[in-house]
Backbone as a printed PyTorch tensor [residue, N CA C, xyz], in Angstrom:
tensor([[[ 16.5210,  19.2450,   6.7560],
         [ 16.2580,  17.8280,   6.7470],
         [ 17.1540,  17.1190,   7.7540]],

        [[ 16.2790,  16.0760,   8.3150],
         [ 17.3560,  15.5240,   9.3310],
         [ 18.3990,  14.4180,   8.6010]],

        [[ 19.0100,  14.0900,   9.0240],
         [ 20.2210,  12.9700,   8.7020],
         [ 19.7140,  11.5660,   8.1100]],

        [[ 18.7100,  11.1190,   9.1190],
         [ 17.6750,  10.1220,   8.7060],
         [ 17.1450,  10.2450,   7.3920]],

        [[ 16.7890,  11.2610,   6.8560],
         [ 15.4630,  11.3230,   5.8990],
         [ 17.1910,  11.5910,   4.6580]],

        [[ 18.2280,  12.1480,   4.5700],
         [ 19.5930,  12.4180,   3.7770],
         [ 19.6840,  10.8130,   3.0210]],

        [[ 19.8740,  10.0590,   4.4820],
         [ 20.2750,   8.2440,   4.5460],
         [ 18.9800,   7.7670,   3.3240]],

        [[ 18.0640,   7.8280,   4.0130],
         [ 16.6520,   7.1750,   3.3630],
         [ 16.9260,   7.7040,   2.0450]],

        [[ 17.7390,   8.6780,   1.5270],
         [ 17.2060,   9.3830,  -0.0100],
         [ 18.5100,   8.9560,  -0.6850]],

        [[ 19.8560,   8.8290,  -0.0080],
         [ 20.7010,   9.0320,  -1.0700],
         [ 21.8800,   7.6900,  -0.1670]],

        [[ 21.9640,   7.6660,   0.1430],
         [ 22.6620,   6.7750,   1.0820],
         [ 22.9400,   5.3470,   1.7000]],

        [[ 22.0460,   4.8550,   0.4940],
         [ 22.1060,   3.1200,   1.0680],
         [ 22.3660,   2.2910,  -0.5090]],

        [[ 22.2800,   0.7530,  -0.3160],
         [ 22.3990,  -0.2150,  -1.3320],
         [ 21.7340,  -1.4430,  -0.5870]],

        [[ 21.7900,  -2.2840,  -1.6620],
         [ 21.3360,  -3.7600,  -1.3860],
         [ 22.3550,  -4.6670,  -1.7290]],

        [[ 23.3730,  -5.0000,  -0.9100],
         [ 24.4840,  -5.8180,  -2.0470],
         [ 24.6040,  -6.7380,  -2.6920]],

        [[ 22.9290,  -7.5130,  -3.0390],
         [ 22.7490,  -8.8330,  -3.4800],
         [ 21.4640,  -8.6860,  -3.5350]],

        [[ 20.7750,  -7.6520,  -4.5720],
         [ 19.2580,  -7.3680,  -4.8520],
         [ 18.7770,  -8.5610,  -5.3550]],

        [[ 19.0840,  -9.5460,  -5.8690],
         [ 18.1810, -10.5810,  -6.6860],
         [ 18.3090, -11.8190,  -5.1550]],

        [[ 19.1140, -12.0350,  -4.1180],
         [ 18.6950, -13.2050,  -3.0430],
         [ 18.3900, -12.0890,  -2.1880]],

        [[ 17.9710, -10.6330,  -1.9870],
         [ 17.6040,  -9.8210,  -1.1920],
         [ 16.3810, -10.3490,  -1.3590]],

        [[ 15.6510, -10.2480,  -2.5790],
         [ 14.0240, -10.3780,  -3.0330],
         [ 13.7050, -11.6200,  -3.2920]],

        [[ 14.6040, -12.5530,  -3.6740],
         [ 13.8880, -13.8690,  -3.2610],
         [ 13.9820, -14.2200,  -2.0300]],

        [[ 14.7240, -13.6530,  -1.1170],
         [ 14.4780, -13.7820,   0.3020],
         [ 13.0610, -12.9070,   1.2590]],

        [[ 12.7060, -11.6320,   0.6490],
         [ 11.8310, -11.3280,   0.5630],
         [ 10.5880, -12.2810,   0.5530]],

        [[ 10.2490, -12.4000,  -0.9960],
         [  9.4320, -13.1990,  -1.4870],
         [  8.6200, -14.2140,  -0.5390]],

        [[ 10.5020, -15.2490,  -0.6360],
         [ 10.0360, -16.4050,   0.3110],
         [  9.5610, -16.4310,   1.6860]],

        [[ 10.4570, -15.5190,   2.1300],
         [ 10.1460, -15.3890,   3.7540],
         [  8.4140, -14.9570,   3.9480]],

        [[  8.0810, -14.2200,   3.0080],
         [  7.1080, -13.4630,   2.9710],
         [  6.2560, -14.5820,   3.4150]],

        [[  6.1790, -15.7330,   1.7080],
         [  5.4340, -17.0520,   1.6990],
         [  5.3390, -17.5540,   3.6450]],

        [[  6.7620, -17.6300,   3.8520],
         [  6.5300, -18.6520,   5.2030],
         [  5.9300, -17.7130,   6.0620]],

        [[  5.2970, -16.6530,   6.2540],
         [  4.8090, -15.8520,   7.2950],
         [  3.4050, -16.0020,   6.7080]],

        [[  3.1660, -16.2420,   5.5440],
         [  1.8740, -16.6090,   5.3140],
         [  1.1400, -17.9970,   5.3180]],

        [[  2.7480, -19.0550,   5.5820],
         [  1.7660, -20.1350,   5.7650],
         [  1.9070, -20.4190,   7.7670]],

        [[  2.7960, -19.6970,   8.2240],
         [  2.2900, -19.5100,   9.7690],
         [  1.4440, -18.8120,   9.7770]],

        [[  1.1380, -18.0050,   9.5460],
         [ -0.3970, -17.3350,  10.1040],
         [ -1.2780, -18.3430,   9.5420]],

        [[ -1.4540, -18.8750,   8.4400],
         [ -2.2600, -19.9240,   7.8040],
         [ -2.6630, -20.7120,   8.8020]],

        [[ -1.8870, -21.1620,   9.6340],
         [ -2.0050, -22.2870,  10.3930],
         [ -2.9270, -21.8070,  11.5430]],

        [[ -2.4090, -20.5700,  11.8610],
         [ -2.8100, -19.7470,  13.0910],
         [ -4.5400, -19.7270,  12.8230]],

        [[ -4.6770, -19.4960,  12.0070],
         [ -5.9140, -19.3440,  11.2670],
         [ -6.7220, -20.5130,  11.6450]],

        [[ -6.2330, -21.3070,  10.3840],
         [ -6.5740, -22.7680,  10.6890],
         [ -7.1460, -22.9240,  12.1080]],

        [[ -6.0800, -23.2110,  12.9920],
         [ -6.4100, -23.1580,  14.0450],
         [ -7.7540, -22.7600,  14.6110]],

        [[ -7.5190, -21.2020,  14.8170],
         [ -8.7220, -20.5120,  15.4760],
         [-10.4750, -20.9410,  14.0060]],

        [[ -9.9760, -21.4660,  12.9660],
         [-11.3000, -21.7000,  12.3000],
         [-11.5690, -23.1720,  12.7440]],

        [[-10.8050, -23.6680,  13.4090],
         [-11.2760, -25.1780,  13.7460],
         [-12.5300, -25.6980,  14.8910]],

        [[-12.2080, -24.8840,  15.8810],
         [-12.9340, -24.1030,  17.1190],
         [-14.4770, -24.0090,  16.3980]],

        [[-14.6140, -23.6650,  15.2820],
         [-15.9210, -23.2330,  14.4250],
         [-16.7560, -24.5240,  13.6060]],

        [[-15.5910, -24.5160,  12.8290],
         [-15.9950, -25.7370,  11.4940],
         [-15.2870, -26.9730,  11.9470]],

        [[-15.7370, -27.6680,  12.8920],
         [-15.0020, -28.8290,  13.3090],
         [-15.1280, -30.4020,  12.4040]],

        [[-15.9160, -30.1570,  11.6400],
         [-16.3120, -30.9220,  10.3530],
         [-14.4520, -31.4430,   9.7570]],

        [[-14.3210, -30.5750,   9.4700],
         [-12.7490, -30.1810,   8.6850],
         [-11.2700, -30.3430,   8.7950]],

        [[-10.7530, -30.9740,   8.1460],
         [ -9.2510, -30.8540,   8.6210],
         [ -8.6360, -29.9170,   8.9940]],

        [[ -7.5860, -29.8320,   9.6730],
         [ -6.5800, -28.8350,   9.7970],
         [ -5.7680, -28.2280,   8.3640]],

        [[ -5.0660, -29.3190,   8.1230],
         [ -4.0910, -29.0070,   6.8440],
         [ -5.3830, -28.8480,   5.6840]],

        [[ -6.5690, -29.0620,   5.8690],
         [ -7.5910, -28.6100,   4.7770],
         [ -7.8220, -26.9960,   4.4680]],

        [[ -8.2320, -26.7160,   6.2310],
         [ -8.4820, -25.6460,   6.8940],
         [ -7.5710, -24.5520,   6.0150]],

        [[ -5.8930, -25.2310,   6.7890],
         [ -4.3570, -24.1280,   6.7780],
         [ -4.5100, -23.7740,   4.9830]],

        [[ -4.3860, -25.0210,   4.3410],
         [ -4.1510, -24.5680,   2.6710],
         [ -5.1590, -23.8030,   2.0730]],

        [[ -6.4670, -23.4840,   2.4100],
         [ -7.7980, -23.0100,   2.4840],
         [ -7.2690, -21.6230,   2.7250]],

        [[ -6.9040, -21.5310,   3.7120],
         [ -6.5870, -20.2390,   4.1780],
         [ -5.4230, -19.3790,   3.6850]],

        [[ -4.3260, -20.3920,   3.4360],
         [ -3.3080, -20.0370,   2.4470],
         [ -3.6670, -19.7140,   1.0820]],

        [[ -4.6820, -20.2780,   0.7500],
         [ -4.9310, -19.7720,  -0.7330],
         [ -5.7490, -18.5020,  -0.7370]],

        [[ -6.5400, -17.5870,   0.0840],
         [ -7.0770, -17.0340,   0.3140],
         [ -8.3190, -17.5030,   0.4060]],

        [[ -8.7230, -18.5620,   0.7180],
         [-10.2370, -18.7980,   0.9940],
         [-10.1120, -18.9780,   2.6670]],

        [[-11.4880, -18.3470,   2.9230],
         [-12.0600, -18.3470,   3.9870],
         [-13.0150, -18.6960,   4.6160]],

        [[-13.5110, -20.0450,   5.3190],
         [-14.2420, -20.7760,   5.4790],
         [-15.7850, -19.8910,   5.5830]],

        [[-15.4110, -18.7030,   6.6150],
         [-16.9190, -17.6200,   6.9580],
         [-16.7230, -17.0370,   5.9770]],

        [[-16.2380, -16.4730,   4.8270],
         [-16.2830, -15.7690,   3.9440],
         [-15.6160, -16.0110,   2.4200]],

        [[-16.6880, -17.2230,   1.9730],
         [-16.3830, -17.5000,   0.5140],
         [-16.6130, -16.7890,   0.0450]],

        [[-17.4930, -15.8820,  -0.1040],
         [-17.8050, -14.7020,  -1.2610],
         [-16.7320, -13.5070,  -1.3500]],

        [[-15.9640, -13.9030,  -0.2330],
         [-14.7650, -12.4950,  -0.1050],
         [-13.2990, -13.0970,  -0.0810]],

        [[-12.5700, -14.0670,  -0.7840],
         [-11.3390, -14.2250,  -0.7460],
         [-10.3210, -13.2820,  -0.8040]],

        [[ -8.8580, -13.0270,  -0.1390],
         [ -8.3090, -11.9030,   0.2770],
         [ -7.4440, -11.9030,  -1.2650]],

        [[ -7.6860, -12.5110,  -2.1340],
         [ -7.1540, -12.1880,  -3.1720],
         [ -5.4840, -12.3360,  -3.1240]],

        [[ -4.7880, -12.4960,  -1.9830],
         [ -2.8610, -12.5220,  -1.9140],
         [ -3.1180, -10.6140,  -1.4880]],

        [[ -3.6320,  -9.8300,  -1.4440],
         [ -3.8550,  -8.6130,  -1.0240],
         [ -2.8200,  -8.3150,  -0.1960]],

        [[ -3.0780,  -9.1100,   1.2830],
         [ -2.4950,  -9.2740,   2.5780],
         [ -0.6370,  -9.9260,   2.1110]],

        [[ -0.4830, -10.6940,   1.2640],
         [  0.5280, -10.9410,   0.6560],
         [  1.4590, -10.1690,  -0.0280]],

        [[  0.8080,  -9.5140,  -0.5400],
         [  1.5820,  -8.3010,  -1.5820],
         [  2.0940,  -7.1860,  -0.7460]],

        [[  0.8890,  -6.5650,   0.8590],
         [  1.2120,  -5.6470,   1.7800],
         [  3.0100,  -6.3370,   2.4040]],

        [[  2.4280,  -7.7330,   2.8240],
         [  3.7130,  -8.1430,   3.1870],
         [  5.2890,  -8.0930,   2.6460]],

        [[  5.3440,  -8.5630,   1.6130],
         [  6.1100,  -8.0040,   0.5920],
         [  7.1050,  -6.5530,   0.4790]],

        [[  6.1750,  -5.7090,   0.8280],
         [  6.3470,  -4.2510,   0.4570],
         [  6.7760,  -4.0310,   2.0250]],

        [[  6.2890,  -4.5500,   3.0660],
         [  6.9270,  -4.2840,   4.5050],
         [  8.2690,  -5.0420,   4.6730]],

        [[  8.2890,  -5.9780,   4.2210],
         [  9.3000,  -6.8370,   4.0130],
         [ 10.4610,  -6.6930,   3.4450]],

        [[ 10.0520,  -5.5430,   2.3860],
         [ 11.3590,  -5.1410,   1.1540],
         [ 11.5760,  -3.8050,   1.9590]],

        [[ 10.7150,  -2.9160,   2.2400],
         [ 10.9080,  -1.4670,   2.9290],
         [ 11.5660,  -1.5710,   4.2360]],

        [[ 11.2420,  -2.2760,   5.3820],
         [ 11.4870,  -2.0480,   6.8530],
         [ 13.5100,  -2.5870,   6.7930]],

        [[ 13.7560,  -3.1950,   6.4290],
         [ 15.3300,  -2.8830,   6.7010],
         [ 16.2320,  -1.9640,   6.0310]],

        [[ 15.5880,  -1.5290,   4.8780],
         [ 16.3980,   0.2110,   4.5880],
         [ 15.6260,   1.2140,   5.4090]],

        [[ 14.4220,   1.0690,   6.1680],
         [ 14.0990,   1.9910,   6.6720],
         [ 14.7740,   1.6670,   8.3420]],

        [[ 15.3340,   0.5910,   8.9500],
         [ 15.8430,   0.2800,   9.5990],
         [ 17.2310,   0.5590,   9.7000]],

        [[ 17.9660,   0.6730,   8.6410],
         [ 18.8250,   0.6280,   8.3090],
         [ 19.8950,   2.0470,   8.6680]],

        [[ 18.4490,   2.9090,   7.9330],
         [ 19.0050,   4.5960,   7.5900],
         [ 18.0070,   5.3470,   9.0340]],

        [[ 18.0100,   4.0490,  10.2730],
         [ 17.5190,   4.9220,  11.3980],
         [ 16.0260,   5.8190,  11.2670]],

        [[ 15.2920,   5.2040,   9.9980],
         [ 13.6700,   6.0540,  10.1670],
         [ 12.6770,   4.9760,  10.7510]],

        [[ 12.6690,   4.6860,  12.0500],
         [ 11.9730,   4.4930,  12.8300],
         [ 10.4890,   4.7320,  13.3620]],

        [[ 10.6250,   6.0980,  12.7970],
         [  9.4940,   6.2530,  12.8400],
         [  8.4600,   5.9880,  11.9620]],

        [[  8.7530,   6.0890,  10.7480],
         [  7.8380,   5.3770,   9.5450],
         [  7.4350,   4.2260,  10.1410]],

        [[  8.4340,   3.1300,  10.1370],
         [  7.6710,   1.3250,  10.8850],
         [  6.5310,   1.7810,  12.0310]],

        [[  7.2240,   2.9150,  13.1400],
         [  6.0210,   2.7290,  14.3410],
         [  4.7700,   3.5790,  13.4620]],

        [[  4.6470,   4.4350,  12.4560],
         [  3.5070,   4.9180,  12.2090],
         [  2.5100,   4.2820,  11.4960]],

        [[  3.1040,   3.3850,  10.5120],
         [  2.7660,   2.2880,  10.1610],
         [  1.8650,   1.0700,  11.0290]],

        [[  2.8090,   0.8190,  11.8540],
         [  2.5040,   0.1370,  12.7730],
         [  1.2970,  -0.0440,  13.4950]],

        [[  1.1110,   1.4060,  13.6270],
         [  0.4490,   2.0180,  14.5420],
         [ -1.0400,   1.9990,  13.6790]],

        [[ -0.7130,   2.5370,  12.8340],
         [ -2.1360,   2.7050,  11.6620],
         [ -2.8460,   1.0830,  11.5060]],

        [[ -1.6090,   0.1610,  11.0280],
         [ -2.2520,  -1.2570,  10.9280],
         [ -2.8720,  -1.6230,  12.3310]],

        [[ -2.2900,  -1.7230,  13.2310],
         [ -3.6240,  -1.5610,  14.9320],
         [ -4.5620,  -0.9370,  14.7270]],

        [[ -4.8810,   0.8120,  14.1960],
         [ -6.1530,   1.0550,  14.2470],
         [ -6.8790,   0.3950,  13.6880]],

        [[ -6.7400,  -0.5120,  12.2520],
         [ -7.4250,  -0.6000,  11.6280],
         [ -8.2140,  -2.2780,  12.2640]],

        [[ -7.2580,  -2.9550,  12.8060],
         [ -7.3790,  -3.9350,  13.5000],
         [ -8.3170,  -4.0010,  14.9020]],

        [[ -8.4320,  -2.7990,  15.1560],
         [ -8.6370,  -3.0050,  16.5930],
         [-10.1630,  -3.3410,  16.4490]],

        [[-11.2780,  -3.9760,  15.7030],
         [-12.6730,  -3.7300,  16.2570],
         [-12.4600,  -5.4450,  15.7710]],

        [[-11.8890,  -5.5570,  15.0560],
         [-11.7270,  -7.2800,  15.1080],
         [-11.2350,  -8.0490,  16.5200]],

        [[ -9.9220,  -7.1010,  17.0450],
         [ -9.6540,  -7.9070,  18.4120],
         [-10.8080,  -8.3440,  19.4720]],

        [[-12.0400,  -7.5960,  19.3980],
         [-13.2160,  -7.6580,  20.1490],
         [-13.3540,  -9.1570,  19.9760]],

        [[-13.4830,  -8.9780,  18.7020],
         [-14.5490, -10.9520,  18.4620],
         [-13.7480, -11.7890,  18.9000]],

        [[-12.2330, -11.7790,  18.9270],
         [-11.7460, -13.1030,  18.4670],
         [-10.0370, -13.0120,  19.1880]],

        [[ -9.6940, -13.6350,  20.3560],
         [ -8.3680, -13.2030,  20.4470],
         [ -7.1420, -13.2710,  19.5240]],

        [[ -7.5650, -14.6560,  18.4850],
         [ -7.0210, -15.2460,  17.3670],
         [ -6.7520, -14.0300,  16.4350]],

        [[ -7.1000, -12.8820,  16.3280],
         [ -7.1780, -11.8900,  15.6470],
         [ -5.5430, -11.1730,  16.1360]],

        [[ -5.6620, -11.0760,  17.4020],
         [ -4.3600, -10.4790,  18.5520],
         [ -3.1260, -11.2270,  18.0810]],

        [[ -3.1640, -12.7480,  17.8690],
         [ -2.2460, -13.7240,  18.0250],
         [ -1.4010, -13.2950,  16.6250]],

        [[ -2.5810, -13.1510,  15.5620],
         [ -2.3270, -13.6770,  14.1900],
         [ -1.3240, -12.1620,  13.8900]],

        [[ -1.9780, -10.9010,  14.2830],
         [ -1.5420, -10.0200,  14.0240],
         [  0.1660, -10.0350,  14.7120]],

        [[  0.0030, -10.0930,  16.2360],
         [  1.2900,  -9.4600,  16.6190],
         [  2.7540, -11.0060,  16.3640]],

        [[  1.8880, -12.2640,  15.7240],
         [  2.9000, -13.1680,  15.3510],
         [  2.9700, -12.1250,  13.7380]],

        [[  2.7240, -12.3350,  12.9410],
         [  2.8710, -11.9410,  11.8080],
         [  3.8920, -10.4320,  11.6770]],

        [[  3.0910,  -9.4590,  12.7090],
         [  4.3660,  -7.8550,  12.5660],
         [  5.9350,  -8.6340,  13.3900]],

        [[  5.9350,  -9.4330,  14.3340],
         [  7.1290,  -9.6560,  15.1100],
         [  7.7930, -10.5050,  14.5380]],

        [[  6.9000, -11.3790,  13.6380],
         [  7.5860, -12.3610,  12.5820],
         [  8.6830, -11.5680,  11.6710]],

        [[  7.7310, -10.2580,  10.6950],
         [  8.2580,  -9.4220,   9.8370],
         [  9.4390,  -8.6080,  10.3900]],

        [[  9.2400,  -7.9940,  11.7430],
         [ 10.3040,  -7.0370,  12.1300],
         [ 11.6620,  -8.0070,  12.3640]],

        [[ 11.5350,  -9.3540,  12.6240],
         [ 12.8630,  -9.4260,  13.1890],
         [ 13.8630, -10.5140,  11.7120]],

        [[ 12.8320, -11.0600,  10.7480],
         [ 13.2020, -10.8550,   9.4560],
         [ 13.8950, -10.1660,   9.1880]],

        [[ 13.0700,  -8.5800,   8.9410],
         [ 13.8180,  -7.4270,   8.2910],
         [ 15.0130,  -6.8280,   9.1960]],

        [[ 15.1930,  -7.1370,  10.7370],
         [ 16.6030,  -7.0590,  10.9820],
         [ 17.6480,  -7.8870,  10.5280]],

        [[ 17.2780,  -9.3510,  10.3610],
         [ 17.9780, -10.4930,   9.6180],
         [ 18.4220,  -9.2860,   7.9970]],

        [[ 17.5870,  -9.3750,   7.5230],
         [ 18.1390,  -9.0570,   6.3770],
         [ 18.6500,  -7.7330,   6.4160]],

        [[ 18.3780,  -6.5320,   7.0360],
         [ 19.2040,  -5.7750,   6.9920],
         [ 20.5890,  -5.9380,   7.5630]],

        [[ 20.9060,  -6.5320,   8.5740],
         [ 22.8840,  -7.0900,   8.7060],
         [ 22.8860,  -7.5860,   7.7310]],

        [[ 22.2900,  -8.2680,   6.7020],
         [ 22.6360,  -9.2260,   5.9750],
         [ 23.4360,  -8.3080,   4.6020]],

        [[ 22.0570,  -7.3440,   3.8380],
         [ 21.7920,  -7.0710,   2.6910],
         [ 22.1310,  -5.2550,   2.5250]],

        [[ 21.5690,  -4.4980,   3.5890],
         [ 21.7860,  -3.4380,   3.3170],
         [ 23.2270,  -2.5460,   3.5150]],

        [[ 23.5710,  -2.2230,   3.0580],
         [ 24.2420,  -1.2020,   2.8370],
         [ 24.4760,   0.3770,   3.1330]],

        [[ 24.9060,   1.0510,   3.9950],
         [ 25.0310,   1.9310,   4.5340],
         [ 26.1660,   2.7750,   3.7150]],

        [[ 26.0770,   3.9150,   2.9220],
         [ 27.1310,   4.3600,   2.1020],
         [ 28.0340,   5.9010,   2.7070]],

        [[ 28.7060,   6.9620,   3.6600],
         [ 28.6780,   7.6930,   3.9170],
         [ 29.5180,   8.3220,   2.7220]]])
């Protein structure tokens, strides 16, 4: 086993788990009401009928102007969360490669949307660059390195 994967298993802490995860949490919230907006935005272009801040809270709640019958449920919220709480111990204990494989997988899955809509490009690489430099914030902040 390499050194990395030792760190990741036995080797770290959080030194303030309860403002680790409401920092989590929250931060999470504000990356969801910037993309909200982002959204907003690119749905305005469409439904020009509509407010903006109608649009953004619409979208923040999971409704979707082209797709009422399919609200994202907080789905996309909860993923965030879990990238949010994971990427600075995985940052932390040097596994790098998990985030880029990750990474990498959330692009494939993205990529037939970038076709339609550049707003798709924007929303995505604000939202991962939003998250990555968060989870460096909080890892100086929170994690713990134990040798």
């Amino acid at each position: 086993m390499t050194n990395a994967w030792l760190e990741l298993m036995c080797c770290w802490s959080i030194s303030n788990p309860s403002a680790y995860f409401s920092l989590v949490f929250g931060c999470s919230l504000l990356i969801r009401s910037i993309l909200s907006w982002i959204k907003a935005y690119e749905t305005k272009a469409v439904f020009h009928h509509e407010m903006m801040g109608h649009l953004a809270f619409n979208t923040f709640m999971g409704i979707n102007p082209r797709r009422i019958e399919r609200p994202d449920y907080w789905f996309l919220y909860a993923l965030g969360v879990c990238e949010l709480a994971c990427y600075p111990v995985l940052m932390a204990t040097q596994n790098f490669g998990v985030i880029c494989v990750w990474i990498g997988f959330k692009t494939c899955l993205q990529w037939e949307g970038w076709k339609r809509s550049p707003f798709y490009v924007y929303t995505y690489l604000v939202g991962n660059t939003t998250v990555l430099s968060i989870s460096i914030l909080l890892m100086n902040q929170f994690v713990v390195i134990a040798y």
